[in-house]
C-alpha positions in Angstrom: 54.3 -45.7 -62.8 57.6 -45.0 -64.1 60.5 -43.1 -61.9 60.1 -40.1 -64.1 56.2 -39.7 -63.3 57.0 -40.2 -59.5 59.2 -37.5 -59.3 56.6 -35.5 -61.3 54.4 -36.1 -58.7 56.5 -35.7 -55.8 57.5 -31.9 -57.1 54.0 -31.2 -57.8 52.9 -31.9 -54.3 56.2 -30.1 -52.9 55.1 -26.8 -54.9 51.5 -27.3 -53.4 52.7 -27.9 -49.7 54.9 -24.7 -50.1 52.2 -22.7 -51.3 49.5 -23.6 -49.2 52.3 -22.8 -46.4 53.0 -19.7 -47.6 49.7 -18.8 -48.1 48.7 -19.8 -44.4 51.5 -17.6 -43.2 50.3 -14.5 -45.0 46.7 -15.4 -43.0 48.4 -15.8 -39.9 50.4 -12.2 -40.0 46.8 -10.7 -41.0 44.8 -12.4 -38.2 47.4 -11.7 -36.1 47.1 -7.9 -36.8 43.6 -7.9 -37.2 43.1 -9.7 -33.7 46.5 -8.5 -31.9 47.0 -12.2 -31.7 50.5 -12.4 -29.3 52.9 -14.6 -28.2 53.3 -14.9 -24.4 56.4 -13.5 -24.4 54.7 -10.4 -26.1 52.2 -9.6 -23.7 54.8 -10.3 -20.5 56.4 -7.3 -22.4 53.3 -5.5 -22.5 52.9 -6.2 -18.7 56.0 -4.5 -18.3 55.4 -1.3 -19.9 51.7 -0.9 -18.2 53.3 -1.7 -15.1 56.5 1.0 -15.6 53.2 3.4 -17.0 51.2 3.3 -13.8 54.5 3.9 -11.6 55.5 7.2 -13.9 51.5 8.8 -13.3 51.9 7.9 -9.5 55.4 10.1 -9.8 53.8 12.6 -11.6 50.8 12.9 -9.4 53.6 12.6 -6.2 55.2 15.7 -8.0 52.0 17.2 -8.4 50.9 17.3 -5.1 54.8 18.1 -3.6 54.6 21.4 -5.4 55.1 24.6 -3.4 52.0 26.5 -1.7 50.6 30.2 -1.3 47.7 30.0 1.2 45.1 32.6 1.0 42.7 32.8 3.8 39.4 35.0 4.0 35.9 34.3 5.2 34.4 36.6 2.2 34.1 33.7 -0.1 34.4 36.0 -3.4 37.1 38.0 -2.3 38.7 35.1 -1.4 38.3 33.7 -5.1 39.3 36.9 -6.2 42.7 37.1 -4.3 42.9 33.2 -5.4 42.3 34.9 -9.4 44.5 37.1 -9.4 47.6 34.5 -7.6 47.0 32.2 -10.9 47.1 34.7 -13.1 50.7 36.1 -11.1 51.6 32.6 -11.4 51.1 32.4 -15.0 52.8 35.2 -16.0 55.8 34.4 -14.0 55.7 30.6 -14.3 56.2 30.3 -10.9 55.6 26.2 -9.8 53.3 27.1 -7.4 49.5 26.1 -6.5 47.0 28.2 -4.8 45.3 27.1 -1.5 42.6 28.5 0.4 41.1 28.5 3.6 38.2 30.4 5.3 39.3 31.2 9.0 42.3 31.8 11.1 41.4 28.4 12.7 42.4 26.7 9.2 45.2 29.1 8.7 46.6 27.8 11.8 45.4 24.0 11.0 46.9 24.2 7.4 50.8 25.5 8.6 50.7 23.2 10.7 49.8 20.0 8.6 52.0 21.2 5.9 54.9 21.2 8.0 53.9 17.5 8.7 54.0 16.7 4.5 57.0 19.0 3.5 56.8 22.4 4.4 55.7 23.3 1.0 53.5 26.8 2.2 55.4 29.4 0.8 53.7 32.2 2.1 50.4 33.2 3.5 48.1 36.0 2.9 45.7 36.9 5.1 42.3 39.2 6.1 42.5 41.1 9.0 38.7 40.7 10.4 37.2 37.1 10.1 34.0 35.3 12.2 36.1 33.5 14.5 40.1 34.2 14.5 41.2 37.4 13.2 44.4 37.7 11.0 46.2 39.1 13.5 45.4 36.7 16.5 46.2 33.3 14.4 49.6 34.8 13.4 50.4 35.2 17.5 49.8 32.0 17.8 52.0 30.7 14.9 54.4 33.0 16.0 54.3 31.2 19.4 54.7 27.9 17.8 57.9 29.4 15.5 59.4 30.5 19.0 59.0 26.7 21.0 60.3 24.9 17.7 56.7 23.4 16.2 56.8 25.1 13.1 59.2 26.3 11.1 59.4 30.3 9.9 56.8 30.9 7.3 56.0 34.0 5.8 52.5 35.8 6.5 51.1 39.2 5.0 48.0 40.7 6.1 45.1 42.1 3.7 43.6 45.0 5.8 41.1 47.6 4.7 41.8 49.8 7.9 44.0 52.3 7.1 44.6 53.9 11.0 48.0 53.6 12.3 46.1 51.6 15.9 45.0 48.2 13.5 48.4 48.7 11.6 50.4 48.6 14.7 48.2 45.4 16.0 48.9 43.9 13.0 52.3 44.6 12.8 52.8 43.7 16.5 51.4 40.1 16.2 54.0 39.3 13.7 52.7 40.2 9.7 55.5 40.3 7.6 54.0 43.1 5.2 50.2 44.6 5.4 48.3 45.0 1.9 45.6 47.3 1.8 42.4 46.2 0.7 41.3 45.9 -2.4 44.0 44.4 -2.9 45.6 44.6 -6.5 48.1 42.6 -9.0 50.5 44.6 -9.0 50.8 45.1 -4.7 50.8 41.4 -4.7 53.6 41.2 -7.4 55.5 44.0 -5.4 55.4 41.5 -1.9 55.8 39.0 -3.5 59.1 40.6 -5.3 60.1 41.8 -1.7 60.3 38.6 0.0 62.6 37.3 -2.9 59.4 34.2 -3.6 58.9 35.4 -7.1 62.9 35.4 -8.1 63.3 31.7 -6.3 61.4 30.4 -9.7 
């Protein structure tokens, strides 16, 4: 074989090699995408950004559960949902930050103030029935009161929800420490009014 035919051959077997290359590298990008084939270095990175995920929705749920409180407490369950309706719909309107809680009795009344001061003091304000089955209104606010006075707690703000309208269950409620009395059934626009009062709906 003459030098002229080598060299013929040797450039036709270059051309070959460099297409079958090429063509295997057009493959590779496809299985690649079809497979989300990746390089180590690729899925460290991928590691990454899960891990930075994950700590962003633990901060978000942190923030979540840090927001600020309005406690609504009455052994009726519906009016209780009621009160707790009308709140998220204030809250909408306004776009006020704020989540509404509920609890049945004065016993939780007193048992929510009291772990919330532990986690952040985030209760806002509390509103409150009068008559309930085993703490009335006006007896758990004494005793928070009482704790305000020795230091436990800090000052929180609590309005009663009263269908009495003589000046004797006023007075009591009044004497044991309610910031405002609402008369029962109590509406939107009384609830925008106290809350307007107490400067909690201007704070947002």
């Amino acid at each position: 074989m003459d030098n002229n035919s080598k060299k013929s051959n040797i450039k036709r077997a270059t051309t070959e090699f460099l297409q079958k290359r090429k063509t295997f590298g057009r493959q590779a990008k496809l299985l690649n995408k079809k497979f989300s084939i990746k390089s180590e270095n690729e899925y460290f990175l991928d590691d990454v950004k899960s891990f930075h995920n994950s700590l962003n929705q633990e901060n978000f749920k942190h923030k979540i559960n840090k927001r600020k409180k309005i406690l609504v407490v009455d052994d009726n369950q519906f009016i209780n949902d009621s009160i707790k309706l009308l709140m998220d719909k204030i809250i909408k309107e306004y776009y006020l930050d704020i989540e509404v809680i509920q609890a049945s009795d004065g016993i939780d009344m007193i048992k929510f103030i009291v772990e919330d001061q532990k986690d952040g003091n985030l209760i806002e304000c509390v509103f409150t029935d009068e008559y309930m089955e085993y703490i009335n209104g006006s007896d758990a606010i004494k005793i928070i009161r009482d704790m305000e006075k020795t230091n436990k707690i800090k000052k929180i703000l609590i309005f009663s929800i009263s269908s009495g309208e003589d000046n004797h269950e006023s007075n009591i409620i009044i004497g044991s420490g309610a910031d405002n009395i609402l008369g029962k059934p109590v509406s939107k626009n009384a609830i925008i009014n106290c809350l307007k009062q107490f400067n909690i709906i201007s704070n947002y």
